[in-house]
C-alpha positions in Angstrom: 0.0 0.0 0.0 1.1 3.6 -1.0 3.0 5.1 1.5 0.7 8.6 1.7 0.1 9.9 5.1 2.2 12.6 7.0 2.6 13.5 10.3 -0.5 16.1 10.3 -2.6 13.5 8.7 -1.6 11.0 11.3 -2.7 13.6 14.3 -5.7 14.8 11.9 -6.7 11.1 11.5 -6.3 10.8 15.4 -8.3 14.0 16.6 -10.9 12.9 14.4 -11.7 9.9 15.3 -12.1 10.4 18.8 -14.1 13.9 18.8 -17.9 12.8 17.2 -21.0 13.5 19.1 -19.9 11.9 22.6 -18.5 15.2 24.3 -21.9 16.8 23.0 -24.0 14.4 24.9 -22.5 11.7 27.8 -21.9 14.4 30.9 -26.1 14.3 31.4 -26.1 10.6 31.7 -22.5 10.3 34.1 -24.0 13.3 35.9 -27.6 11.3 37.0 -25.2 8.6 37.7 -22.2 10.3 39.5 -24.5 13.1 41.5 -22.0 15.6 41.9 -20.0 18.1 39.2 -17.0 17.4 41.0 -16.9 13.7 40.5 -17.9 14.1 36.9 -14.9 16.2 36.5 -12.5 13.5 38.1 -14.4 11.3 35.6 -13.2 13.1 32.7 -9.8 13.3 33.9 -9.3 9.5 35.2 -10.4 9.6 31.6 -8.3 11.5 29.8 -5.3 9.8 32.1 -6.3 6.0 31.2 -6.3 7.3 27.9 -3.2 8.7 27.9 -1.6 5.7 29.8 -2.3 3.1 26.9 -1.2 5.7 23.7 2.3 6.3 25.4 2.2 1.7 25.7 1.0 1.9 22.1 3.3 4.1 21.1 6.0 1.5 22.2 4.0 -1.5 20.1 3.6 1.0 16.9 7.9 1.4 16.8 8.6 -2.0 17.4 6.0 -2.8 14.7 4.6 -0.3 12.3 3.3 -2.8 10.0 -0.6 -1.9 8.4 -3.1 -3.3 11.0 -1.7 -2.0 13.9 -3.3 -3.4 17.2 -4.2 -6.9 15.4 -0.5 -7.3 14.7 0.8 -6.4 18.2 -1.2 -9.3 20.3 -0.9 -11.6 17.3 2.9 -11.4 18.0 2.5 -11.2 22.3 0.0 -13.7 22.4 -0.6 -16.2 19.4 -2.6 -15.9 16.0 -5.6 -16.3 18.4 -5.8 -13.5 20.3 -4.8 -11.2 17.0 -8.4 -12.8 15.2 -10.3 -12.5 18.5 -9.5 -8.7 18.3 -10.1 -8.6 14.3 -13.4 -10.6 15.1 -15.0 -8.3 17.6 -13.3 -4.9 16.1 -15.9 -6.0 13.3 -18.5 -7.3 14.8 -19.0 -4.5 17.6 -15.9 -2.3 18.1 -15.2 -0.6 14.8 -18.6 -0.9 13.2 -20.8 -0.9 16.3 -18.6 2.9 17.1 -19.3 3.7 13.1 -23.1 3.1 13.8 -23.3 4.9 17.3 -21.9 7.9 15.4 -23.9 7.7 12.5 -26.8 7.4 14.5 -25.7 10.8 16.4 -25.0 12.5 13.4 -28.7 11.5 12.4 -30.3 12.8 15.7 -29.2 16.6 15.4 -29.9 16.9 11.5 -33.1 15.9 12.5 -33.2 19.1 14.9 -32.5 21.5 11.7 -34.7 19.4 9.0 -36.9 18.1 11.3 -38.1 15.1 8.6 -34.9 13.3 9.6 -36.3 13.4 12.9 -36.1 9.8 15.2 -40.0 10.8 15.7 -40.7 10.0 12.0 -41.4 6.8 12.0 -41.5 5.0 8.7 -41.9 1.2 9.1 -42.7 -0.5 11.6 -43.1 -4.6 12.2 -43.8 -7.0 15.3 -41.0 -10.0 14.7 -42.2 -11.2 18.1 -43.3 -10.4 21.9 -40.4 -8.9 22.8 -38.8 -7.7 20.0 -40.5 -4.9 17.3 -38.4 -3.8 14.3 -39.0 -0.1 13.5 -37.1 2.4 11.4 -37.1 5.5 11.4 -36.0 8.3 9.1 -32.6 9.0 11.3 -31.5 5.6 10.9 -32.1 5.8 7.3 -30.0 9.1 7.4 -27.1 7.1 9.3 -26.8 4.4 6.7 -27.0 7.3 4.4 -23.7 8.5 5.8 -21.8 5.3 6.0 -22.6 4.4 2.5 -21.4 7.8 1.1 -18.2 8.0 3.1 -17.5 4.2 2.4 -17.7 4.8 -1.2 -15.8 8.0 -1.2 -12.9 5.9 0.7 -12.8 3.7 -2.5 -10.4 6.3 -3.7 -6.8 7.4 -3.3 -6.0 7.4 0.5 -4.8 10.8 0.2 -8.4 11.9 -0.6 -9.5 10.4 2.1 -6.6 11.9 4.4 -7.4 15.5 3.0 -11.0 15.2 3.8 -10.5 13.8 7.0 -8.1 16.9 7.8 -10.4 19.6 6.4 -13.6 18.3 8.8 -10.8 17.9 11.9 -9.7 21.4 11.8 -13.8 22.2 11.8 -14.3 19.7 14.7 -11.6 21.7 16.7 -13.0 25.2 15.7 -16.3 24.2 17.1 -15.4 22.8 20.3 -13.2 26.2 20.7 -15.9 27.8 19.8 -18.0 26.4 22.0 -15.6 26.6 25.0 -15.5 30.3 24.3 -19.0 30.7 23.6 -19.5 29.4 27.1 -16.7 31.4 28.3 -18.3 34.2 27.4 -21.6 33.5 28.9 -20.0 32.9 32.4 -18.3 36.0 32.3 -20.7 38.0 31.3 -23.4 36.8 33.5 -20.7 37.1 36.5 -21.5 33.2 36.9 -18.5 32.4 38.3 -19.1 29.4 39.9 -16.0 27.4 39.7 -15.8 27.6 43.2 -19.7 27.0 44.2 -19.9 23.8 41.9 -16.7 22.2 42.8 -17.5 22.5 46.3 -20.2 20.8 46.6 -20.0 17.4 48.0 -17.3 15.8 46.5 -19.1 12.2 46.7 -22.7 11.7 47.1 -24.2 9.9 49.6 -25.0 6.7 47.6 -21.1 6.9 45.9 -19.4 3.6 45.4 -16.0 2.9 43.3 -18.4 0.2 41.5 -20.6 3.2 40.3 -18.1 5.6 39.7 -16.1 2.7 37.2 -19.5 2.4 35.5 -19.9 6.1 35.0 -17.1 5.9 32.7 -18.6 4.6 30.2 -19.6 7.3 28.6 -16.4 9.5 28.7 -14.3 6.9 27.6 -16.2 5.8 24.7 -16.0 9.8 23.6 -12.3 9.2 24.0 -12.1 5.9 22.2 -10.7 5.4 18.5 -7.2 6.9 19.2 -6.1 3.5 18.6 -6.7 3.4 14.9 -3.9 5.6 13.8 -2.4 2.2 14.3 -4.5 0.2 11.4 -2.9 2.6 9.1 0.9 2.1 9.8 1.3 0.8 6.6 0.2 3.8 4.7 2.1 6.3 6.8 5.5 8.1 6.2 8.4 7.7 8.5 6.0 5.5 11.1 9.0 4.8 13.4 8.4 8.9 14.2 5.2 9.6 13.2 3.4 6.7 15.0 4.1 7.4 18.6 4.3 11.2 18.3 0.6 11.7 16.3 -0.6 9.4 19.3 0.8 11.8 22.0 0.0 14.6 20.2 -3.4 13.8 19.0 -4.9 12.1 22.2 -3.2 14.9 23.8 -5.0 17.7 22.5 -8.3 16.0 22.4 -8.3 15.0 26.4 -7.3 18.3 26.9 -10.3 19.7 25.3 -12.5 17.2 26.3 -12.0 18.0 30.3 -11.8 22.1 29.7 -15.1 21.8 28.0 -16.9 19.5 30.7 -15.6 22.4 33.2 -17.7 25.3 30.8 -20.8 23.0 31.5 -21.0 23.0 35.3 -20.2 26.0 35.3 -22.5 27.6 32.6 -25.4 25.0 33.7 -26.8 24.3 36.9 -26.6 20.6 37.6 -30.8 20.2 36.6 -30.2 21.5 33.5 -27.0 19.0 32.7 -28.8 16.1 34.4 -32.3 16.8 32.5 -31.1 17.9 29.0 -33.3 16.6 26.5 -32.3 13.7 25.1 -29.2 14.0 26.5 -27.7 17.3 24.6 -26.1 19.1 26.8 -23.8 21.1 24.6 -27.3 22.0 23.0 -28.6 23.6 26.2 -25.4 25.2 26.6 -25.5 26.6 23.4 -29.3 28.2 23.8 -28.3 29.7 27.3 -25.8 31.7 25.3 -27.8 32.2 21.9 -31.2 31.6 22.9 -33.7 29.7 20.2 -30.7 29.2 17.8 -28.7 27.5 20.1 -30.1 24.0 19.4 -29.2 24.9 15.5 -26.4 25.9 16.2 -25.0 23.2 17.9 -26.7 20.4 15.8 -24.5 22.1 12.8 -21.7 21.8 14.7 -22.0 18.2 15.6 -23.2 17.7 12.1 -19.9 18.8 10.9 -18.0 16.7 14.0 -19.7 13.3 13.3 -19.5 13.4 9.8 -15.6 14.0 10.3 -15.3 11.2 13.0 -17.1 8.4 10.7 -14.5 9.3 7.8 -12.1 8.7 10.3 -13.2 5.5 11.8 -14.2 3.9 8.1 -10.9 4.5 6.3 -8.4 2.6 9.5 -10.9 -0.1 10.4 -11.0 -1.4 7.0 -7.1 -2.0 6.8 -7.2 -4.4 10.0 -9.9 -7.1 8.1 -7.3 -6.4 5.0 -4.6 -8.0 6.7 -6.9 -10.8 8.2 -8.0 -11.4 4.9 -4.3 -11.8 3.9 -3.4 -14.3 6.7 -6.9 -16.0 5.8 -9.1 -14.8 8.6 -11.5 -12.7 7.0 -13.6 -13.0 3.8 -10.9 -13.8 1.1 -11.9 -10.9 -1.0 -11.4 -7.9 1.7 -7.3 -8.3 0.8 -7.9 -7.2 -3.0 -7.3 -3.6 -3.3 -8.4 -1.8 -6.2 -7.0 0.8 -9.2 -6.7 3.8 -6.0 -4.8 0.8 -4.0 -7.7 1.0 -1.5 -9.2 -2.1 0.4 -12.5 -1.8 -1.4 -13.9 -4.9 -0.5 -12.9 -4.9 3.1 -14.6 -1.4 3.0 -17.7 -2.6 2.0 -17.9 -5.8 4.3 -17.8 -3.5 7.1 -20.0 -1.2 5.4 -22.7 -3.7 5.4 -22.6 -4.6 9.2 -22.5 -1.4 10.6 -25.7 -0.3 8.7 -27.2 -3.2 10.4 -26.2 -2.0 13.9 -27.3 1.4 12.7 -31.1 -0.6 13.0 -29.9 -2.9 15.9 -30.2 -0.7 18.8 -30.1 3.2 20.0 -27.2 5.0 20.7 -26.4 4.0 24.4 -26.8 0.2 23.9 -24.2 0.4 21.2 -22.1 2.6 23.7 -22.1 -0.2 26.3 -21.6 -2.9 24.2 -18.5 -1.2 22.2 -16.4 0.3 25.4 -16.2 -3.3 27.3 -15.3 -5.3 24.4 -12.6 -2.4 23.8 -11.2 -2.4 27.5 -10.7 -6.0 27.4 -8.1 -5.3 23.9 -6.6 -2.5 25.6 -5.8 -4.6 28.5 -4.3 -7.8 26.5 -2.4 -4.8 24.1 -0.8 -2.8 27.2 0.0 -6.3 28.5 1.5 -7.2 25.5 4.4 -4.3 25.9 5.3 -6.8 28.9 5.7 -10.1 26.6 7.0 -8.7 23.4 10.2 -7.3 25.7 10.9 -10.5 27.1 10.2 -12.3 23.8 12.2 -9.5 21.9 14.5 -8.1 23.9 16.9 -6.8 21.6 14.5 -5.4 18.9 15.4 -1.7 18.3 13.1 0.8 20.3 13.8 4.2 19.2 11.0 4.8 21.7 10.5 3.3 25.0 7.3 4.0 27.3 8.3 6.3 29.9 7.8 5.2 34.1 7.9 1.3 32.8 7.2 -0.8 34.6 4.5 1.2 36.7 2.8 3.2 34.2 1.0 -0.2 32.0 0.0 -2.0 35.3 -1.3 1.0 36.4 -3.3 1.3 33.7 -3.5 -2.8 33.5 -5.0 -2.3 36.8 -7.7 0.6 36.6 -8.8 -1.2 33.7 -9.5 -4.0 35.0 -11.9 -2.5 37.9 -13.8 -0.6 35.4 -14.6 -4.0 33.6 -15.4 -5.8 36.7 -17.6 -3.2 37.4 -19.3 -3.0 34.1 -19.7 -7.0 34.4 -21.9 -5.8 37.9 -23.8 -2.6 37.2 -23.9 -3.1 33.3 -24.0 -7.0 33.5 -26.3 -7.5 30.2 -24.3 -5.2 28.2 -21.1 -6.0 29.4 -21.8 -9.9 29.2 -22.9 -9.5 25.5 -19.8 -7.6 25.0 -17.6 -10.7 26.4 -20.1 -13.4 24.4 -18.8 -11.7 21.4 -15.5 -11.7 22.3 -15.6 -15.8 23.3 -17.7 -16.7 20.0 -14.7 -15.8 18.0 -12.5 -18.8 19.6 -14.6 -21.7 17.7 -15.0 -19.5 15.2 -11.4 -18.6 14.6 -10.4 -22.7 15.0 -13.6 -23.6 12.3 -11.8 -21.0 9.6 -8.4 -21.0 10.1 -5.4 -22.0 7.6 -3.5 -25.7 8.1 -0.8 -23.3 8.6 -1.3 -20.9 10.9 
C-alpha cells in the first residue's frame, strides 16, 4: 500500500476519530449517575489519564512494529494468531462498526433538529417479529446508513483523498469545540456566573457513591475518548512511522483530552446541575449553546455536531477497513477484503464492514451500542498494554527508538484501573457488558472452524 500519510494526517486522523458526538452528549447521563459536578470532572480526567496511559504503551507496540493493521498485529505477536483474530473478530463485529453506527446514529439525531423530517419521531416502518422484540425504522437511521454508505464509497479512492477530507472536517471539529468553550466562556463572564468555586465545592461524593458506580460512569467518557487507537491500522500507509506513530498518538490524544476535560468544566459552570442532568435527550452542549444564543442554540449546535460526526465516521471507516485487510491476507476474513483496487484502496474490506455497521445502525439506540462497544474495547486494551510486557521479554533486543516512559508502573497501572472498570461493568452493566464478552468468546470456535493448516 502507497505510503501517503504525513505527520499532520496522522494527528488529523487521530483527533478525528475520537471527537464525534460523545462530548456533546455523555456528561447528562454520568452526571444522574455520579451526582456531583466534582466527580464528573474526576471522571473526565481519570479519563483522559487512562487514555493517555495506553497511547504512550502503544506508542512502544507501533515502533517495534509499524506494519498496516496496527493493534491486530501487536497481540498476534504477544500472544498467538488467536488472540490477533479474536481482536479482528469483535473490532468487526461491535468495536469498529458498532462505534461507526453509534456515530452515524448521532450525526442523524441533530440533522433531525435542523430538517426536522430526519427526525427519530418519523417513524417509517414498523413490524412485530415477536413479543419482545419490534423492528421499526425511522427516518434517522435511514439518514445514518446514508452517511456510511457515502463515506464508504468515497474511501474507494486514493488514501490521500480520504486523508485530505478527514483533515479539512478535523480542523472544523476543533473550531467548534473552541468555539463552544469560548462561547461558554463568554456567557459565564458576562453573566458574573463564576461558579468554579460553588460547583466544585459541593460534595465531592454523594451519599449513595461507590467505586463500582463511579467505574460504570465511565462509560460514557471513555467511549468519547475511544478510536485513538486506529492511527495504528494505518501504519502501513504512513510516512516515517517509526516517528510519526508514537508522536501523532501523543499529540493527538493529547490535544483532544485536553479539550475534552476544559469543555466538561464550561458545563457545570454555565449550567446548573438540573439542566445538565435533564437535557433533552441527553444534549447538553445544545442547552449550553441556547443559554448563550437563545432559540438558535439547538441549531447551532446540531450544525456543529453535524460537521463533528460526519468527520469522525470518515475517520473511523478508512483505519478499520485496513485491520480485516490484513486478516484477509493471513486468511481470517472473507478472502476478498485483501484485493485492493486501481486507487490501492481495500474496497472490498470497505464494503464488508460497510454492510454490518448499517445493520447496527437498525440494531439498537445510541447507548446500547455505547455499552456494548467500550467493554469489548477495554478488554483489547488490556491484553495490548499487557503485550508491551511479553514482546520485551520475547524480543529483547528489537530496536526501540521509543520506550514508554515510568515502565514498569505506568502499563500495570493502567492494566490495573482497567480492569476494575470491567469488573464493574460486568456488575452494574451486566447484560451489556456480558454481550460484549459473548462476542469476544464466540470468535475462539469461530477462529479454530476458519483458520489456515498453517497458521
Amino acid at each position: 500500500m502507497n505510503k501517503k500519510l504525513n505527520l499532520l494526517d496522522s494527528i488529523m486522523l487521530i483527533m478525528g476519530s475520537m471527537i464525534g458526538s460523545g462530548i456533546f452528549i455523555v456528561s447528562a447521563g454520568m452526571l444522574r449517575e455520579l451526582g456531583s459536578p466534582a466527580m464528573l470532572i474526576a471522571a473526565w480526567l481519570v479519563t483522559a489519564a487512562l487514555t493517555f496511559m495506553a497511547a504512550l504503551s502503544y506508542g512502544e507496540l507501533a515502533v517495534l512494529m509499524p506494519k498496516a493493521g496496527g493493534q491486530y498485529v501487536y497481540l498476534k505477536e504477544a500472544y498467538s494468531p488467536l488472540f490477533g483474530f479474536l481482536y479482528g473478530w469483535t473490532l468487526f463485529t461491535i468495536i469498529q462498526t458498532g462505534t461507526i453506527a453509534a456515530v452515524a446514529v448521532g450525526f442523524a439525531k441533530f440533522t433531525g433538529v435542523i430538517f426536522p423530517v430526519f427526525s427519530e419521531k418519523n417513524l417509517l416502518f414498523k413490524m412485530t417479529i415477536s413479543n419482545s422484540y419490534t423492528l421499526k425504522i425511522t427516518a434517522a437511521q435511514l439518514l445514518g446508513i446514508g452517511l456510511i454508505l457515502v463515506l464508504t464509497i468515497f474511501n474507494f479512492g486514493k488514501v490521500k483523498n480520504a486523508a485530505l477530507l478527514q483533515n479539512v472536517f478535523t480542523f472544523a471539529k476543533i473550531g467548534s469545540l473552541l468555539f463552544i468553550i469560548f462561547a461558554g466562556l463568554y456567557f459565564i463572564l458576562s453573566n458574573q456566573n463564576l461558579s468554579t468555586l460553588s460547583t466544585l465545592s459541593t460534595p465531592l461524593t454523594p451519599p449513595n457513591f461507590n467505586i463500582g458506580i463511579f467505574a460504570a460512569a465511565l462509560v460514557g467518557s471513555i467511549f468519547s475518548a475511544d478510536a485513538w487507537n486506529n492511527i495504528t491500522f494505518t501504519a502501513g500507509e504512513m510516512e516515517n512511522p517509526k516517528r510519526n506513530l508514537p508522536l501523532s498518538l501523543l499529540i493527538g490524544t493529547g490535544s483532544v483530552l485536553f479539550l475534552y476535560v476544559l469543555i466538561n468544566f464550561i458545563y457545570i459552570n454555565a449550567l446548573s446541575i438540573s439542566e445538565i442532568q435533564n437535557a433533552d435527550q441527553d444534549r447538553v452542549g445544545t442547552v449550553l449553546l441556547q443559554k448563550v444564543f437563545g432559540i438558535n442554540g439547538a441549531i447551532i449546535m446540531a450544525a456543529l455536531i453535524m460537521v463533528s460526526t460526519f468527520g469522525c465516521n470518515n475517520g473511523l471507516i478508512l483505519s478499520g477497513s485496513r485491520v480485516y485487510k490484513v486478516m484477509a491476507e493471513e486468511g481470517l476474513f472473507f478472502k476478498q477484503a485483501a484485493q485492493l483496487n486501481k486507487h490501492q484502496s481495500p474496497q472490498k474490506s470497505l464494503t464488508y464492514q460497510a454492510i454490518w455497521a448499517c445493520i447496527l445502525v437498525l440494531s439498537g439506540s445510541y447507548g446500547d451500542l455505547l455499552d456494548y462497544v467500550v467493554f469489548a474495547v477495554l478488554i483489547f486494551y488490556i491484553l495490548t498494554v499487557g503485550a508491551v510486557f511479553i514482546l520485551r521479554k520475547k524480543q529483547p533486543n528489537a530496536e526501540r527508538p521509543y520506550k514508554v516512559i515510568a515502565y514498569p508502573y505506568l502499563p500495570i497501572l493502567y492494566i490495573i484501573v482497567a480492569l476494575i472498570i470491567c469488573i464493574s461493568l460486568l456488575i452494574f452493566k451486566t447484560a451489556f457488558a456480558f454481550t460484549g464478552l459473548c462476542l469476544v468468546l464466540i470468535g475462539i470456535p469461530i477462529y479454530y472452524f476458519i483458520k489456515p493448516k498453517n497458521v
